[in-house]
C-alpha positions, 0 to 999 in steps of 0.5 A: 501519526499518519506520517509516522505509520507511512514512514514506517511501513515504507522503511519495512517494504524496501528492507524486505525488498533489498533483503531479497537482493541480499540474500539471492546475492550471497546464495549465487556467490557475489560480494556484497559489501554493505547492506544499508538500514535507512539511507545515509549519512551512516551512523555506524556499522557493523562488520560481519564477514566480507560484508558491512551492515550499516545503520543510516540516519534516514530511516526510509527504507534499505539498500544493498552494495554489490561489488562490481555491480556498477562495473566498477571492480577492481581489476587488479584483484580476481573479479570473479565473485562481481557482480558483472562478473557471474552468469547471467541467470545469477544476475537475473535472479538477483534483479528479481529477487526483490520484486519476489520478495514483496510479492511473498512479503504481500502473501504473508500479510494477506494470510496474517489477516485472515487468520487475525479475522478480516472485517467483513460486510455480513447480512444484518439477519445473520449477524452475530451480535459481536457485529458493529454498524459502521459509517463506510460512506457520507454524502459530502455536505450531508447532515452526517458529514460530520461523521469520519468514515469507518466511525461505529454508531452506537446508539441513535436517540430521537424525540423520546426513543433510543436505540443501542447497537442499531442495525441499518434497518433500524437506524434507516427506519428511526430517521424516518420516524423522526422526520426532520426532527434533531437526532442525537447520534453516538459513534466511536472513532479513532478510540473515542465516544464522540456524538453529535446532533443533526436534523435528517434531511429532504432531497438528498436521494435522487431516487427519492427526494421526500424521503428523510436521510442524513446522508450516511451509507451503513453496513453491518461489519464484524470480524470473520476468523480463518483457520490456517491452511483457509487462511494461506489459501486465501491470502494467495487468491488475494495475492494473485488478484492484487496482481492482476488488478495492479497489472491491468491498472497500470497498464491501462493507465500507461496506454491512456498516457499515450493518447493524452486521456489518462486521469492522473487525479486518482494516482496518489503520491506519497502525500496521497498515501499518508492520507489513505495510510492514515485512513486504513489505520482508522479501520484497525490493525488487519485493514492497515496490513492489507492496505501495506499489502497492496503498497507491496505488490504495487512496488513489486508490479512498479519494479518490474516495468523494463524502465532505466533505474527500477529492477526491471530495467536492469533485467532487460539490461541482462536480457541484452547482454545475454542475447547479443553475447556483449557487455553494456559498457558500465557508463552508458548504463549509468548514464540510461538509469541516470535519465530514468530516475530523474523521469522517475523523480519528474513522475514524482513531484507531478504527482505530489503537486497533484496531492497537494492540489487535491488538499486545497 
């Protein structure tokens, strides 16, 4: 099922980018010859206009043929709806069109979440009692380890006591009575009631060794509502924060590249992803939104890098031209973002190879 929501979440993120290309292309007067759902080989297609809407076999997302946008129009016809052919600003808008419209697509998902209702921590004193308590972390090889991250505990049973709906306090407070008796504990999961019995244990905390713990960290958590207009505000305030935390990321991560102290372990390929997709899923609908949010505005950050072959490449392409009054000639430019997805391509089977690591 992971796989399965990966796949589709990346085919909604670069049809809502190369749509941005689409329809910033048609606005500044360019040809666009097709507009590609999924990749080839094509199934069929549909002719409306100049411009042929194709449905492809691999459902991965999109792409968008603009005439001349290789420098391969025909010269023989008049070129001046080519690409390469309209002002520069029309190019540029074009480039970033894409990169805009993940940015957008990111926004209108955080605000979708806030008005869905966002789980949120809340003070276990003020909860209302529509609050669960949540597993958000395990010690691995903790008694509790047994438990997924993001499971809801229902009740705890011990020795000849139960408690339905524990708050942390309480739960914290009938590990301790227990001592290192069995405890029986009832959670929900993936939809299912599941229970399990395990003995709290000594010399998990460092802070305190001879206190009894099963090694779970727990919080009060229940869904907070927000009215529109809050709600669009605060997807923007996440949208921009998102930004700047990729941004700094990224760059950060880039710099430490150079002198040979960049931890590639916390960077997750699309092997990582599925685990986290599939993970932000377990957590329900409004996590996995916000969670393609994020996916959203890391492509848009990604694509603007001024790198052969992404968006921003191809800007700074435009910027060159635009400066020195001259034309890259259209073969060194495919030969350039030739190299750069092949680097890309490198990047990538590296960082796979590093999920797949991780995995064993």
């Amino acid at each position: 099922m992971s796989v399965i929501i990966f796949f589709l979440v990346l085919f909604v993120l670069v049809l809502v980018h190369e749509w941005g290309h689409f329809i910033v292309a048609k606005k500044t007067g360019m040809r666009v010859d097709e507009f590609g759902i999924g990749f080839p080989p094509k199934l069929f297609g549909i002719k409306r206009g100049e411009t042929e809407y194709t449905f492809n076999a691999l459902p991965i997302g999109g792409f968008v043929k603009i005439w001349g946008e290789n420098g391969d129009e025909d010269n023989n016809v008049d070129t001046s709806r080519a690409f390469s052919s309209r002002p520069k600003w029309a190019q540029a808008l074009v480039l970033i069109a894409g990169i805009v419209m993940n940015i957008l697509f990111a926004w209108f998902l955080f605000s979708l979440t806030y008005m869905i209702g966002v789980q949120s921590v809340v003070d276990e004193a003020t909860a209302s009692p529509q609050a669960d308590l949540y597993v958000t972390s395990v010690i691995p090889d903790s008694p509790a380890s047994v438990m997924p991250v993001g499971s809801v505990v229902t009740e705890i049973s011990f020795l000849d006591e139960s408690i339905t709906t524990p708050t942390p306090t309480e739960f914290s407070e009938a590990i301790q009575r227990a001592e290192g008796n069995e405890v029986s504990i009832n959670y929900a999961s993936g939809g299912q009631d599941n229970s399990v019995v395990i003995s709290p244990q000594q010399g998990l905390s460092e802070d305190d060794p001879d206190r009894y713990i099963v090694g779970a960290s727990l919080a009060m958590v229940e869904v907070v509502k927000q009215p529109f207009f809050t709600a669009v505000a605060e997807g923007f305030k996440s949208t921009v924060g998102g930004i700047k935390a990729i941004t700094l990321g990224l760059f950060s991560l880039i710099s430490q590249a150079f002198i040979g102290e960049a931890d590639f372990s916390q960077v997750a390929g699309p092997i990582g992803i599925v685990g986290l997709v599939g993970e932000a899923a377990t957590f329900g609908v409004t996590a996995l939104l916000t969670f393609t949010a994020i996916i959203s505005l890391n492509l848009a950050v990604i694509n603007l890098l001024p790198f052969p072959a992404l968006d921003g490449g191809r800007l700074l392409f435009v910027a060159i031209e635009a400066m020195t009054g001259k034309t890259i000639p259209p073969e060194w430019a495919g030969r350039l973002n030739l190299v750069g997805f092949a680097i890309l391509m490198l990047l990538m089977i590296a960082v796979t190879y590093n999920d797949i690591l991780r995995l064993l």
